[in-house]
N, C-alpha and C positions, 0 to 999 in steps of 0.2 A: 220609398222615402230614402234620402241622403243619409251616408254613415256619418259620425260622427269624425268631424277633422280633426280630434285628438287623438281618441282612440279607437275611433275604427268600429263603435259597437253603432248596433241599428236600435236600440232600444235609446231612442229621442222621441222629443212630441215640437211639436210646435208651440212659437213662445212671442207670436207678431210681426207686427211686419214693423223696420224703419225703416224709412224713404221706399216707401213698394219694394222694399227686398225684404222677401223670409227670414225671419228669425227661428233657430232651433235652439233646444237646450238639452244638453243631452242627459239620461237619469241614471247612468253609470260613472260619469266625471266628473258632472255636474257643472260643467262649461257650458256658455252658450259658442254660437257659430251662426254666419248667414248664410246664403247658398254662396254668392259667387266670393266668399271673404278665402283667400288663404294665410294660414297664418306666418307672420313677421319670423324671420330667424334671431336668437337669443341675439341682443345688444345688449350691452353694459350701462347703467345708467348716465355715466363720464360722457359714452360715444353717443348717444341718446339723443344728451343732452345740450352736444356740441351742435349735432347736426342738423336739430328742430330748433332749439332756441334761438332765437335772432335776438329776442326783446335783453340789452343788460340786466335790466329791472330784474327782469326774470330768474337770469342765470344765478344773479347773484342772492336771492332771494329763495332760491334752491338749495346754492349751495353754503346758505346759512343752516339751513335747515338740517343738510347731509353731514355737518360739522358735528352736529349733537351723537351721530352714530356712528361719525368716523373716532372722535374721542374714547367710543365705549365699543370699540372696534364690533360695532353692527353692520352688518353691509345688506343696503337692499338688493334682491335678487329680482330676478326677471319673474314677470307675474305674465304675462300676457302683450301683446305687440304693442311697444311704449309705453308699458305696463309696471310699476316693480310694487315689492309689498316688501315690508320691514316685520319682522318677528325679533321677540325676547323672549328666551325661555320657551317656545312654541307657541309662543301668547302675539294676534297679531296687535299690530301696534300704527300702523300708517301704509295709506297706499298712495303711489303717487304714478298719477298719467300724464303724459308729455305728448305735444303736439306742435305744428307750426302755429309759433306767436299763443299758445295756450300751455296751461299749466294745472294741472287740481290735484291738490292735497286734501287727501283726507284723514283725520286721525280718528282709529277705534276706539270706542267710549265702550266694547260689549266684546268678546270672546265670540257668541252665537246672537247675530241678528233676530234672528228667528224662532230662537229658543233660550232668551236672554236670563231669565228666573232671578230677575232680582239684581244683577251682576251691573248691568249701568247705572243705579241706584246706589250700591255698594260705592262703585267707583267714584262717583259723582260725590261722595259725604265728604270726602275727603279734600272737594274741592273749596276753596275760597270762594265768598258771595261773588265777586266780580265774573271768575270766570265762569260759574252757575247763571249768573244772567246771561253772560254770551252764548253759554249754549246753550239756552233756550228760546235764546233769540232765532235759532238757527231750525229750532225746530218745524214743522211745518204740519198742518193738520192736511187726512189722504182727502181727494176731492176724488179725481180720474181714477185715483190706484182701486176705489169701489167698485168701480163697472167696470174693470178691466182682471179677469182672471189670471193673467202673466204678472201682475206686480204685486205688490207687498199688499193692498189689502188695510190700512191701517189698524194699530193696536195699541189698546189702553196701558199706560206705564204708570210707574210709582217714580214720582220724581220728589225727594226731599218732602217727606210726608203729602205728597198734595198730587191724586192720580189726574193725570190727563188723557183724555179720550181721544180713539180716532187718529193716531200721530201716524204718520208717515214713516214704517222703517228706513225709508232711505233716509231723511233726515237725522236718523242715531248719529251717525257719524257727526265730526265735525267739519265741515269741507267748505273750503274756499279753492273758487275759480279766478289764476290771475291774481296772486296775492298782493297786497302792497304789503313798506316792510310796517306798518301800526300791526297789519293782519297774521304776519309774519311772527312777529310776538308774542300774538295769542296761540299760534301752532304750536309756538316751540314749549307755552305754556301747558300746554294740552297734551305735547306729549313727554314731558316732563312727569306732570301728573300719572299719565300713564304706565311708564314705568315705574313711579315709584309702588302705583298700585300692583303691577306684575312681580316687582320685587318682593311683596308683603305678603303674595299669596304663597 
């Protein structure tokens, strides 16, 4: 089996295939990798962003978003190839992936997806009814993730007194693909919220 393209350990399993190429993950990093992927050298989200975004819509709808961290001098850091992630305090807060003509933002509603105890629920109280609809509108109940042992698996949460079954961890997040700037609003909304809850903890 393939060493791991991070760091090199052979302690990986397999984790599916896209497009009929292999997927691995490795259980030392905790990165996934495909066979023939190598990974991107460190870009900066500025140079990133120059030389995949074509769409203005785009650019500028980015770099609305990048204002709220350059204010509060946050800087996202490189996360993976056209990858970057946003932390406060060591608390993550937004990831954002960049592509030709695509764009997805995601902001963290949870510290641990996978081991959340209560913390997206905490977060969420604090939210105003409007933005508690939108992201619930976002959620999504697991269909595929059941029969597939590499994905999330769905799991029951506590949302504003009223559990939901079966949810889709990837869903926790709030994520829009190709933002317009109404959707734009609600990001910045979100991760507003978000730090103030990082702040409070």
């Amino acid at each position: 089996m393939k060493p791991c393209k991070y760091c090199d350990s052979i302690d990986i399993k397999k984790a599916g295939k896209r497009n009929d190429v292999q997927r691995y993950k490795c259980k030392v990093c905790a990165r996934y990798f495909m066979e023939d992927y190598t990974p991107s050298k460190k870009q900066t989200i500025e140079a990133c962003c120059e030389q995949y975004l074509s769409d203005p819509s785009l650019k500028e709808g980015l770099a609305n978003v990048l204002s709220i961290f350059n204010e509060m001098k946050i800087k996202p850091t490189w996360y993976h190839a056209r990858s970057y992630i946003v932390h406060c305090k060591r608390n993550r807060v937004l990831y954002i992936n960049i592509d030709t003509n695509w764009l997805k933002i995601k902001v963290c509603t949870t510290d641990q997806v996978y081991n959340d105890n209560g913390k997206m629920n905490d977060y969420l109280q604090m939210a105003p009814d409007d933005v508690k609809d939108e992201f619930m509108k976002n959620l999504k109940y697991c269909t595929a993730c059941n029969d597939n042992k590499n994905t999330c698996g769905g799991r029951d949460i506590l949302l504003s007194d009223k559990t939901l079954t079966n949810v889709c961890q990837n869903s926790w997040y709030y994520t829009i693909i190709n933002p317009t700037q109404e959707q734009i609003e609600w990001i910045k909304k979100f991760i507003f919220m978000r730090l103030e809850y990082i702040k409070a903890q």
